[in-house]
N, C-alpha and C positions, 0 to 999 in steps of 0.2 A: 504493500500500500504506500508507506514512506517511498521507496525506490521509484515507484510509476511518477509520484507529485514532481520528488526531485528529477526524474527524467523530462517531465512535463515542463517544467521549472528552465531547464539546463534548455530547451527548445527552444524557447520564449526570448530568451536572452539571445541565444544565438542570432534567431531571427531579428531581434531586434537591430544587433550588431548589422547585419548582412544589409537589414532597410537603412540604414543610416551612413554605411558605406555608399550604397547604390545612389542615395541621396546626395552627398557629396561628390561622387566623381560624376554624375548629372548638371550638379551646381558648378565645378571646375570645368566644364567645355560649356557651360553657358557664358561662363565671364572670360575663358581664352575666346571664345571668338565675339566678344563685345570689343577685347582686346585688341583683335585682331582687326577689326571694323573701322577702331580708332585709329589705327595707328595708319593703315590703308588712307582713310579721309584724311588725315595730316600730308601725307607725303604725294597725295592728290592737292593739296590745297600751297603744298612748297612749290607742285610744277608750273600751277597755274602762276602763281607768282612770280616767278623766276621769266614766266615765259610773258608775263602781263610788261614787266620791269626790261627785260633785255632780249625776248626775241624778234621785234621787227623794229627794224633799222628804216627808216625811211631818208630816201637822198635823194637826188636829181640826175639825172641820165649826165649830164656834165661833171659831176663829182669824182667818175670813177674812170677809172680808160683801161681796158681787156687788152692783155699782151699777151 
């Protein structure tokens, strides 16, 4: 009788262990690709800048002479 409870008992526990594991590595790939979203948008938002600030050059057909 005692042996079934504490078997009963020792389950319980287990399971609870394994639900809170499963919960956790669930909750670690929700916030790595939160992570992953931000850091993405930052280095989308460096190119646009980068490219807003110094990729077109505007000059006049007489500025430049092709050799």
């Amino acid at each position: 009788m005692i042996g079934r409870i504490i078997g009963l008992l020792f389950f319980i526990i287990i399971g609870f262990v394994i639900w809170t594991i499963l919960k956790l590595v669930f909750q670690l790939g929700r916030v790595s690709g939160e992570i992953n979203r931000k850091f993405e948008e930052m280095e989308n938002q460096k190119r646009k800048s980068s490219f807003k600030r110094g990729g077109v050059i505007e000059i006049n057909k007489d500025d430049y002479k092709v050799e």
